[in-house]
Backbone as numpy.savetxt, mean C-alpha at the origin, in Angstrom:
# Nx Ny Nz CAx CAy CAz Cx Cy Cz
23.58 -24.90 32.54 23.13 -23.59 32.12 22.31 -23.72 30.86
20.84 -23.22 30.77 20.16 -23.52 29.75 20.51 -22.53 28.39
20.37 -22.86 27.17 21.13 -22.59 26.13 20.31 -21.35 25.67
21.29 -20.50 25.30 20.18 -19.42 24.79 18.96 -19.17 23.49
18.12 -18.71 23.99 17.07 -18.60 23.03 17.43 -17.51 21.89
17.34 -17.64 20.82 17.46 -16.98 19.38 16.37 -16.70 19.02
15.83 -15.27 18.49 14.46 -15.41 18.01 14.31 -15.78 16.80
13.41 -16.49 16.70 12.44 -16.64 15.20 11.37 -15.95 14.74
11.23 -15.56 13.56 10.23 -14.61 13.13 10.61 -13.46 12.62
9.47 -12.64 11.96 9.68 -11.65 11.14 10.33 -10.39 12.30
11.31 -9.52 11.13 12.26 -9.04 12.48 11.29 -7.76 13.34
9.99 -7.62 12.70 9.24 -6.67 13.18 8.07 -6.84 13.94
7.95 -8.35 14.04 6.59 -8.69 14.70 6.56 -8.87 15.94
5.25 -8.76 16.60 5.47 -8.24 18.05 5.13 -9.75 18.71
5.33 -10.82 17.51 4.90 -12.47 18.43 6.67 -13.39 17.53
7.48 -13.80 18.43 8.28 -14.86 17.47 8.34 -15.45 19.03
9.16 -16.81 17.75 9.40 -17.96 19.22 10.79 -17.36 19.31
11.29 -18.29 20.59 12.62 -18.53 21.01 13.01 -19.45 20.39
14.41 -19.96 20.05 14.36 -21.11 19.65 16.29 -21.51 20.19
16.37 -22.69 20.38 17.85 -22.90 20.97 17.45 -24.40 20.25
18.87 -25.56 20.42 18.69 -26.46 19.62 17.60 -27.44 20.47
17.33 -28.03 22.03 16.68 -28.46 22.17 15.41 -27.73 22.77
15.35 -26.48 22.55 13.70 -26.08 22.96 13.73 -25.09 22.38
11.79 -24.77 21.92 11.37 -23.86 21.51 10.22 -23.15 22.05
10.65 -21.88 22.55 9.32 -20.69 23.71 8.75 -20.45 22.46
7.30 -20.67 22.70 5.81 -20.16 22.16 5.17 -18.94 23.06
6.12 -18.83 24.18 5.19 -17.89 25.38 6.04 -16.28 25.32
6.74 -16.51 24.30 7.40 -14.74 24.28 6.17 -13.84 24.54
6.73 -12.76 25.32 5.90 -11.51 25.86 5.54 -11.01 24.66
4.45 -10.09 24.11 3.67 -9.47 23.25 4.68 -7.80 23.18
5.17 -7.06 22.35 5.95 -6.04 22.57 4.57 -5.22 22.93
4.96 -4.20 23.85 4.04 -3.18 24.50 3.14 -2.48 23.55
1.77 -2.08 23.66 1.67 -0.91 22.91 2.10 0.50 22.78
2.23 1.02 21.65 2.46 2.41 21.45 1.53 2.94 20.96
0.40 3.71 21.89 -0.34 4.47 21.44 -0.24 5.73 20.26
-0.97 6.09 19.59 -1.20 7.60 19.01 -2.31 7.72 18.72
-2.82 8.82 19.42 -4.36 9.42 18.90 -4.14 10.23 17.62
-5.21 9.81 16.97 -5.31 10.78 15.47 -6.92 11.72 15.01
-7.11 12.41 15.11 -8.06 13.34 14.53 -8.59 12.45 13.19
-9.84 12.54 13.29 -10.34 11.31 12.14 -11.66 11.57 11.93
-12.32 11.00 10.87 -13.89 11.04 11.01 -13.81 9.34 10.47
-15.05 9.15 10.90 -16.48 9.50 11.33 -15.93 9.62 12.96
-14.82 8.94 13.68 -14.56 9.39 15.04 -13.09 9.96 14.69
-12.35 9.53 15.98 -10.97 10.01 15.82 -10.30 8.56 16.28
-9.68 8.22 16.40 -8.61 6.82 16.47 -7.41 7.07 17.06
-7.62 5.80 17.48 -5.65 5.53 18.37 -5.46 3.74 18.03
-4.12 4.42 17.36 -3.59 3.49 16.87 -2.40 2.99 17.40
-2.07 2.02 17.35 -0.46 1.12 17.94 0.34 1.38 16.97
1.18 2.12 17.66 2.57 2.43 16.02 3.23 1.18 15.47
3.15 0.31 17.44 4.25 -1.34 17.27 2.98 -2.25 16.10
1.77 -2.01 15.65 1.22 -2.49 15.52 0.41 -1.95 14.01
0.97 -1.34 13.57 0.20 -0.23 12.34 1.23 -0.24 11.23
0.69 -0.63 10.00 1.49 -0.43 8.13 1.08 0.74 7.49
1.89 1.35 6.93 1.68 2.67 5.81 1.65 1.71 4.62
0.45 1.36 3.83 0.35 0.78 2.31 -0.15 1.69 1.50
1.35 1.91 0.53 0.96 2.66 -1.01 0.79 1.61 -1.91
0.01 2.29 -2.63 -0.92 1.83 -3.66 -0.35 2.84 -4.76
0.20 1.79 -5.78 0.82 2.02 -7.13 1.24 3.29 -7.29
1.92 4.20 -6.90 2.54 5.47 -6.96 3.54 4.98 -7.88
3.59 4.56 -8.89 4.05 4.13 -10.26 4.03 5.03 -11.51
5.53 4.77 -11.92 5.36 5.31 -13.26 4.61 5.48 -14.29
3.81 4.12 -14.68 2.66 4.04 -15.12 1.85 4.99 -14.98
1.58 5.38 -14.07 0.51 6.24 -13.48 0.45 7.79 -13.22
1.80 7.16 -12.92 2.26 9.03 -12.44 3.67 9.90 -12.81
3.87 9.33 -14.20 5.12 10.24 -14.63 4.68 9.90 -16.25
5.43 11.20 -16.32 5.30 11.36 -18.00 6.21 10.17 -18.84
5.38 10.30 -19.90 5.43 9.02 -20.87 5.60 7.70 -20.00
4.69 7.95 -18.96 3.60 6.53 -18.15 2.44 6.03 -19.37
2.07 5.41 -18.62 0.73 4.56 -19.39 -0.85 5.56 -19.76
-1.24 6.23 -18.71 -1.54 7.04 -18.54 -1.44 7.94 -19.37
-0.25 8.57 -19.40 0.13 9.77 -20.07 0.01 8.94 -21.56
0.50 8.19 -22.11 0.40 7.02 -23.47 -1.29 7.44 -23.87
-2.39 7.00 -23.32 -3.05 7.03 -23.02 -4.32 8.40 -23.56
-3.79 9.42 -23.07 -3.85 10.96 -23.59 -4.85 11.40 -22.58
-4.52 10.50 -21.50 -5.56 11.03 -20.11 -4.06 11.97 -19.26
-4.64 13.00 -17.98 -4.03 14.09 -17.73 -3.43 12.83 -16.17
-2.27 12.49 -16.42 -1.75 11.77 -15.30 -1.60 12.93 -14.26
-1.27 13.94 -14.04 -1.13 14.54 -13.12 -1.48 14.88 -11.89
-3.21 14.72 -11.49 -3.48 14.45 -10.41 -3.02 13.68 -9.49
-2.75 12.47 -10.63 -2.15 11.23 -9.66 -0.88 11.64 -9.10
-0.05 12.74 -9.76 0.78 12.81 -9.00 0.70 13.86 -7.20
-0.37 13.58 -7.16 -0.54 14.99 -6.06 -0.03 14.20 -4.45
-0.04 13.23 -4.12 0.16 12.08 -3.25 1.65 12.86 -2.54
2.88 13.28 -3.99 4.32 12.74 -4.00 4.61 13.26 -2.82
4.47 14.95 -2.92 4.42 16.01 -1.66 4.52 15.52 -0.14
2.59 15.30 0.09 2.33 15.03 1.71 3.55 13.51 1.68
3.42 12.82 0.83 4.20 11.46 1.40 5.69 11.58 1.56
6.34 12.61 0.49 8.01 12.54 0.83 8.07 13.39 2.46
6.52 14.46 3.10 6.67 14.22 4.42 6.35 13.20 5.87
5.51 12.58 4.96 4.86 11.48 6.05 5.69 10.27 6.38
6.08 9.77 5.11 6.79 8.52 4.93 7.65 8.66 6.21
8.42 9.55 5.89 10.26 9.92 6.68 9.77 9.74 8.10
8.33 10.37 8.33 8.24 10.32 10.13 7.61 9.03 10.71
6.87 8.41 9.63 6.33 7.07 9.72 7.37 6.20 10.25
8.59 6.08 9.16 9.58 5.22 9.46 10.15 5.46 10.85
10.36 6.59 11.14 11.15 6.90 12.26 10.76 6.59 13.40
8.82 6.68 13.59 8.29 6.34 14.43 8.02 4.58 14.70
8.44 3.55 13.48 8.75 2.28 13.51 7.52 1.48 12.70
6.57 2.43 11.74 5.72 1.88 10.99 6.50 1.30 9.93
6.08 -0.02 9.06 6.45 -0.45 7.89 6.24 0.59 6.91
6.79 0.37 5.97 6.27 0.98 4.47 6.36 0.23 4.13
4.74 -0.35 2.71 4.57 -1.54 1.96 4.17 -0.81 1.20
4.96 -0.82 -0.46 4.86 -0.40 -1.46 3.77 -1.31 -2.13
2.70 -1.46 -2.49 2.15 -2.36 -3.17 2.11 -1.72 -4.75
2.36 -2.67 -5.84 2.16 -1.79 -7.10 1.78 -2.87 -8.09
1.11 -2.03 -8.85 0.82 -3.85 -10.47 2.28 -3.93 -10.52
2.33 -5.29 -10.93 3.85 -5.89 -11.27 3.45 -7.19 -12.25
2.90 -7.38 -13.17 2.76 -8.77 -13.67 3.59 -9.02 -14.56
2.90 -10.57 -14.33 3.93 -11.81 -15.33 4.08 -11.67 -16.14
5.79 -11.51 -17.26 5.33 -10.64 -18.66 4.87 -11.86 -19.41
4.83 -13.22 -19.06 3.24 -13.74 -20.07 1.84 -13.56 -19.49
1.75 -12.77 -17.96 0.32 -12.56 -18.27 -0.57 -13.42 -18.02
0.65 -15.15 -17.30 -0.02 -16.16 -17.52 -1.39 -16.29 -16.25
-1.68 -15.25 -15.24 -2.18 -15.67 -14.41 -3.33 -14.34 -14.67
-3.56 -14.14 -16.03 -4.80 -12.60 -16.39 -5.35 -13.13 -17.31
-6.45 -13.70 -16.73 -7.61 -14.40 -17.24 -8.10 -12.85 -18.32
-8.91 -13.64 -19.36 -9.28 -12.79 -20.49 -10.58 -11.32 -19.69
-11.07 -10.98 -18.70 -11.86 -10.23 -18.24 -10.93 -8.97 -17.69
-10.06 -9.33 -17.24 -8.87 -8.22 -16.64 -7.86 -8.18 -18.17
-7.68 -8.78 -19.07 -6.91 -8.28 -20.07 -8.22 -7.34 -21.02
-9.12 -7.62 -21.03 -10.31 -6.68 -21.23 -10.97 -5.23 -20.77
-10.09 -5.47 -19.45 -10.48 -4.13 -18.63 -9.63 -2.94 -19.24
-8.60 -3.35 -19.45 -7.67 -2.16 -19.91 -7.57 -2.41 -21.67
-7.65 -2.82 -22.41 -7.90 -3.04 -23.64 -8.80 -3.67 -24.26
-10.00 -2.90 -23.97 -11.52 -3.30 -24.15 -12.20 -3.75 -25.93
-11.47 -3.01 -26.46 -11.36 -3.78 -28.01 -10.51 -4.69 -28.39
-9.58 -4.70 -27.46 -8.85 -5.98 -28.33 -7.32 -5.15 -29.13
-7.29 -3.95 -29.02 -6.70 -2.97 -30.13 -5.74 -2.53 -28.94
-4.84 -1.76 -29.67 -4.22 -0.29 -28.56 -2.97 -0.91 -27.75
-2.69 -0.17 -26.68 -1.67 -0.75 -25.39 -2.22 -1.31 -24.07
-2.40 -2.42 -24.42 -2.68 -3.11 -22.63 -1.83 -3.39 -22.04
-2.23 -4.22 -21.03 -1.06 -4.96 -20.10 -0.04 -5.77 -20.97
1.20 -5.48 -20.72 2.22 -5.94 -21.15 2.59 -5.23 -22.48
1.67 -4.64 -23.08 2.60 -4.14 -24.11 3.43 -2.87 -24.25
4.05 -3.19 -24.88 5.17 -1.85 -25.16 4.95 -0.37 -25.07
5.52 0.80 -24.45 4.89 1.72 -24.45 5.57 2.63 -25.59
5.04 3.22 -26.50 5.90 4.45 -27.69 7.06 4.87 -27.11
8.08 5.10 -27.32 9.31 5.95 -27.05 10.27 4.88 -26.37
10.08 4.26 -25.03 10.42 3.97 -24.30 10.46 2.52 -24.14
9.51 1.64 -24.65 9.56 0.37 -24.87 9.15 -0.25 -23.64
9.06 0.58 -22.90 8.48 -0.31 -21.18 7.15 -0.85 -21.45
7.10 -2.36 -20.91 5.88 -3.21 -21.04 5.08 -2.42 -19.69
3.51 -2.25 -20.35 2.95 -1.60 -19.45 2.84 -2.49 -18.16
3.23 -1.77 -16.61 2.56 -2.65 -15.51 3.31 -4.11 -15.49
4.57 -4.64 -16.25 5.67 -5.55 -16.02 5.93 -5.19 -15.24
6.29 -6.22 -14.38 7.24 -6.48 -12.86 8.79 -6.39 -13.72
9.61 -5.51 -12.66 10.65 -4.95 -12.89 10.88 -4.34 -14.43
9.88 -3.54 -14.35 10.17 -2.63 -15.59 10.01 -1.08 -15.34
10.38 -0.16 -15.52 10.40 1.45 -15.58 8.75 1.22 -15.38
7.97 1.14 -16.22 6.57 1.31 -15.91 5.67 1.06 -14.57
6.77 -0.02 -14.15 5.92 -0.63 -13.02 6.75 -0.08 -11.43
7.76 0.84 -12.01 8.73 1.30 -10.44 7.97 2.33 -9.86
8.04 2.41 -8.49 7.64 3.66 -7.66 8.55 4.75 -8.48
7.45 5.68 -8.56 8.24 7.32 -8.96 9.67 7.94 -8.17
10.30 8.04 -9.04 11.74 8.54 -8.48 11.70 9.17 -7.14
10.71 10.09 -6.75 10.59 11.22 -6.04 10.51 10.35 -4.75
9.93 9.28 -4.66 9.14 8.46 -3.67 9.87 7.20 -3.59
11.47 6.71 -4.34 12.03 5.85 -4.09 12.25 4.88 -2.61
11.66 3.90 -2.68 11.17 3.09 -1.76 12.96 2.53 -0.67
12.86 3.12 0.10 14.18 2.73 1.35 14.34 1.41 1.44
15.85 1.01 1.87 16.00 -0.68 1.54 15.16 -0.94 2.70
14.77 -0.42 3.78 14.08 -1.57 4.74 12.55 -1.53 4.65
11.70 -0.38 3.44 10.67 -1.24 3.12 10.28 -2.41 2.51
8.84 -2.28 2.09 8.76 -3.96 1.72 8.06 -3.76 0.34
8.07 -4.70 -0.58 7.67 -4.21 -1.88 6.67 -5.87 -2.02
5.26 -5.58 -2.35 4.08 -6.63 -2.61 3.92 -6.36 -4.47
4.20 -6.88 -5.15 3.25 -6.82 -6.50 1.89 -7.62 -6.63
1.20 -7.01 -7.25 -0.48 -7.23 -7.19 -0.19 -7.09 -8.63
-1.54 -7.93 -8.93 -1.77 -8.37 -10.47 -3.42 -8.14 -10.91
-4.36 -7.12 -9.55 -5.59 -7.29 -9.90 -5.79 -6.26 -8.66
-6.90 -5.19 -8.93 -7.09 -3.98 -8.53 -6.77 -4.44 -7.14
-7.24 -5.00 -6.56 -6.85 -4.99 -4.84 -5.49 -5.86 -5.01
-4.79 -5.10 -4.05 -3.75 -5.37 -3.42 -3.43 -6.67 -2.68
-4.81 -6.95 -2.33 -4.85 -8.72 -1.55 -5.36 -9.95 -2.18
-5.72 -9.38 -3.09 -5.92 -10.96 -4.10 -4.68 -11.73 -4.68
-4.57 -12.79 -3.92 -3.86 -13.66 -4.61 -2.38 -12.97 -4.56
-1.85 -12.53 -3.39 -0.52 -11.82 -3.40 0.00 -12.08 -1.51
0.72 -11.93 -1.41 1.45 -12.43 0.19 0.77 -11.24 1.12
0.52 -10.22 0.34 0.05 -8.97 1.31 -0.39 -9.32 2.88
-1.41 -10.20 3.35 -2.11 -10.27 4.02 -1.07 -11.16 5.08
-0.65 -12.25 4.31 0.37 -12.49 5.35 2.04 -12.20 5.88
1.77 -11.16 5.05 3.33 -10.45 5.15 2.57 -9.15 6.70
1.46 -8.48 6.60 0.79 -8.57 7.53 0.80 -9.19 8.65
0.00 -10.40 9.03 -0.14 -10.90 10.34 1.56 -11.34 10.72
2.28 -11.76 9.93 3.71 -12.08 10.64 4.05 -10.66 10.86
4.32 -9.57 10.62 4.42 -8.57 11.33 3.52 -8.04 12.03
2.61 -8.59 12.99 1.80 -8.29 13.78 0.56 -7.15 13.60
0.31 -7.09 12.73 -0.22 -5.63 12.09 -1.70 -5.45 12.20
-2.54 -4.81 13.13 -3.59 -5.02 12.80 -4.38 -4.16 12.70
-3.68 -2.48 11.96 -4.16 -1.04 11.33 -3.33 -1.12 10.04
-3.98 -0.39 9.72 -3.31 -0.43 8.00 -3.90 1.21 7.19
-2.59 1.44 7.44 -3.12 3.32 6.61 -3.10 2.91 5.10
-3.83 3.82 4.41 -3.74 3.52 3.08 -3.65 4.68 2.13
-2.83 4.84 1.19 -2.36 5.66 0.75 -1.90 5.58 -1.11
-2.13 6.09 -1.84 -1.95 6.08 -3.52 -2.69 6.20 -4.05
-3.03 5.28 -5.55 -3.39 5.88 -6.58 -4.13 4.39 -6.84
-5.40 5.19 -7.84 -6.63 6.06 -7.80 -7.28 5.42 -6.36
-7.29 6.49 -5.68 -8.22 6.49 -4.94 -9.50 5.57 -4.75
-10.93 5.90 -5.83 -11.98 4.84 -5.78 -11.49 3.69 -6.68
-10.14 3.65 -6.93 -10.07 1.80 -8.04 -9.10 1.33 -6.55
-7.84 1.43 -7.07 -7.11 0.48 -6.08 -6.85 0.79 -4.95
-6.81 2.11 -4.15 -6.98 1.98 -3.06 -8.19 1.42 -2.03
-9.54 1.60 -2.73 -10.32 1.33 -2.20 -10.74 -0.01 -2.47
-10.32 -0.82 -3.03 -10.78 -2.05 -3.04 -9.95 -2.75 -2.65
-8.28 -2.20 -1.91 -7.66 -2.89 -1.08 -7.95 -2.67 0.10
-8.09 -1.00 0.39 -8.64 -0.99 1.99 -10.20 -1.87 1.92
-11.13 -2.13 1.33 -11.85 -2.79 1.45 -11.58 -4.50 1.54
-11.15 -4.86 1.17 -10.24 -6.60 1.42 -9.80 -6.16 2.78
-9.07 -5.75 3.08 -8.29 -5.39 4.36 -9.25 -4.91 5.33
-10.73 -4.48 5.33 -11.72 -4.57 6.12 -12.59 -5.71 6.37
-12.19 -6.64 5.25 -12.79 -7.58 4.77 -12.67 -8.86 6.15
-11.07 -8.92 6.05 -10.13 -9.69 6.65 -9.94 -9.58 8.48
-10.64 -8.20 8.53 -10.42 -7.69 9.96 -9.47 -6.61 10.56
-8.89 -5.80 9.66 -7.76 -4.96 9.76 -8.43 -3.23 10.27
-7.81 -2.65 10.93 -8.81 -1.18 10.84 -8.13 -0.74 10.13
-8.73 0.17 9.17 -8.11 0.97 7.82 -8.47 2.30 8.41
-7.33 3.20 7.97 -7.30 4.32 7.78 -7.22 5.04 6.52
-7.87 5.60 6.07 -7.37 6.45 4.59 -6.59 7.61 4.61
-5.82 7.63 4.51 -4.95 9.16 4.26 -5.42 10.34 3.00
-6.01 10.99 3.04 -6.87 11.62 1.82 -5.88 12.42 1.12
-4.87 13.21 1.77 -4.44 13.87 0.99 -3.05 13.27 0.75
-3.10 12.03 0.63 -1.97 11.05 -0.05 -2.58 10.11 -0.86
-4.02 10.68 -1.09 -4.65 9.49 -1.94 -4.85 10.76 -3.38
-4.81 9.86 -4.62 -5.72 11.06 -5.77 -6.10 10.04 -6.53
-7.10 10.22 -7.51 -7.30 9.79 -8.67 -7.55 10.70 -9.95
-7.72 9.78 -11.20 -7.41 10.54 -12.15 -9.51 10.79 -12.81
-10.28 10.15 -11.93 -11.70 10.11 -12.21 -12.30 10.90 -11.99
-13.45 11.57 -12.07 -14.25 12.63 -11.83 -14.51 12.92 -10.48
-14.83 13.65 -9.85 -14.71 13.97 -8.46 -15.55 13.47 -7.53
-16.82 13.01 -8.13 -17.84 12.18 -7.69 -17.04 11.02 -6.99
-16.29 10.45 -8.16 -15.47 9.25 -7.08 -14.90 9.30 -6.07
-13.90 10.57 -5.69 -13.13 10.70 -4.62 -14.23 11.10 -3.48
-15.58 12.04 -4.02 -16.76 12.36 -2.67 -17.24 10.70 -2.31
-17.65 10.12 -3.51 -18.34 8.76 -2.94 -17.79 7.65 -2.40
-15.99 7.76 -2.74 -15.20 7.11 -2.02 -14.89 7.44 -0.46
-15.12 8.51 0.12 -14.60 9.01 1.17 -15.62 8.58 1.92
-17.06 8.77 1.30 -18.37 8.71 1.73 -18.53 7.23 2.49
-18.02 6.48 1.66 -18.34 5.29 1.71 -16.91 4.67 2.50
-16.15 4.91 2.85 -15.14 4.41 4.08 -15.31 5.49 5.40
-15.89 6.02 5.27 -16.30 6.47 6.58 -17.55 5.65 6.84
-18.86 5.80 6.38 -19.61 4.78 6.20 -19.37 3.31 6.53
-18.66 2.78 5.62 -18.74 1.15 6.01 -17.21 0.54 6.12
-16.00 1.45 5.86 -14.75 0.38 5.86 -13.87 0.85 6.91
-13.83 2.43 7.44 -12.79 2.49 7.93 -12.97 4.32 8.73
-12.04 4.51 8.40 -11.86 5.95 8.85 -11.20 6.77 7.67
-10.83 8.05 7.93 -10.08 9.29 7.54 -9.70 10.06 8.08
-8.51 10.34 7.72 -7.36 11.54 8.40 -7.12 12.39 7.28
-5.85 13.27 7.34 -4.28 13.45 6.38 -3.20 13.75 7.32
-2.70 13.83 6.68 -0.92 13.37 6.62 -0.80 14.35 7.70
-1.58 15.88 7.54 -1.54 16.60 8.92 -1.08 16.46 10.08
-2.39 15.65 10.20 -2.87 15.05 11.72 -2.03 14.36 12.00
-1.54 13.36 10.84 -0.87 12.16 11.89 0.46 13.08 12.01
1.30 13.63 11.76 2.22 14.09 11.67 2.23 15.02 12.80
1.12 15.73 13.53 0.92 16.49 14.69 1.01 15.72 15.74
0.29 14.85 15.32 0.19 13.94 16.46 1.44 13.00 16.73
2.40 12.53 15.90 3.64 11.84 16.35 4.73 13.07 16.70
4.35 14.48 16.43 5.12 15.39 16.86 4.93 15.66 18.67
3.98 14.94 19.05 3.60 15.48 20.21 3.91 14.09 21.13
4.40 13.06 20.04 4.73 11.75 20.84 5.94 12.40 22.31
């Protein structure tokens, strides 16, 4: 009697081997697709649910709660918080319907050792003030430290134990971080995109992630930034244009209601 096969692989991907002690199946069946059509521009899209990631982009304290970095700062964090809403409804039906959630957020090294002097420049352009890693007034949270208050998803939006959490150390989400292959081992080859700011880090991750071969979706009214409005028109402009598509949280939510 031949010995049973055990799978190997990520517990969500739609390719693992078999594996028993003397043999290993490479020929496992592909899990089926699960269609969903979505209302979209520049067309409309259908996507594989077995086959599709929800990626937020830094919905972080930093960013989006008072006495954040931001708020430190004496810029109006609040836009950024406009995301919290559509997502504490999207998220819940995402999961249910069997999409990942991948929290991506800055998380760096508190030496910093891998932020070459041009990115410690970006955010503390004189040399003066609070950059990366330093202390914030009141609270003492190093700005954008991995495992620090500054760098956690916002309370409201507390990330479920069976998502997945990526820290990024440089506006896109796929530089130099597992993202991409935490990806293909879960078979993934749509990627919604969703957080904060809009034309900085969301769009220069959904852009890597177009880069790579992924179809991107933007979720608009789970995206905000804290920049002039020009950015969010010329951002939208420009992933319909050249990276991807657009929905909101609406649509997809009509549309898995009608699954």
């Amino acid at each position: 009697m031949a010995a049973k096969l055990r799978p190997l692989g990520a517990p969500r991907a739609g390719y693992v081997w078999g594996a028993s002690a003397d043999h290993i199946d490479m020929a496992t069946q592909p899990v089926k697709p699960v269609p969903l059509k979505v209302p979209a521009a520049p067309q409309n899209v259908t996507i594989d649910l077995k086959r599709s990631a929800m990626i937020v982009i830094d919905m972080q304290n930093d960013f989006c709660a008072k006495g954040g970095w931001v708020d430190h700062l004496g810029a109006d964090y609040t836009p950024d918080r406009r995301p919290i809403k559509p997502l504490q409804k999207l998220l819940p039906a995402l999961r249910k319907a069997g999409l990942p959630v991948i929290w991506v957020n800055w998380g760096n090294r508190p030496d910093l050792a891998n932020m070459p002097p041009n990115q410690i420049h970006l955010y503390k352009p004189a040399g003066t003030g609070i950059g990366l890693g330093d202390p914030l007034p009141g609270s003492g949270a190093p700005v954008l430290q991995k495992n620090s208050w500054a760098a956690a998803v916002v309370d409201e939006l507390a990330p479920k134990p069976q998502d997945i959490r990526v820290d990024k150390h440089r506006i896109s989400g796929f530089w130099d971080t597992p993202l991409d292959s935490i990806l293909r081992n879960l078979g993934i080859r749509t990627a919604l995109f969703a957080g904060v700011n809009t034309d900085q880090c969301v769009l220069h991750s959904l852009t890597d992630a177009n880069f790579l071969g992924y179809g991107c979706v933007l979720v608009e009214d789970c995206c905000a930034t804290t920049s002039p409005d020009f950015c969010t028109e010329a951002t939208i402009w420009n992933v319909k244009k050249c990276f991807g598509f657009v929905t909101d949280s609406a649509r997809i939510l009509t549309a898995l209601k009608k699954k």
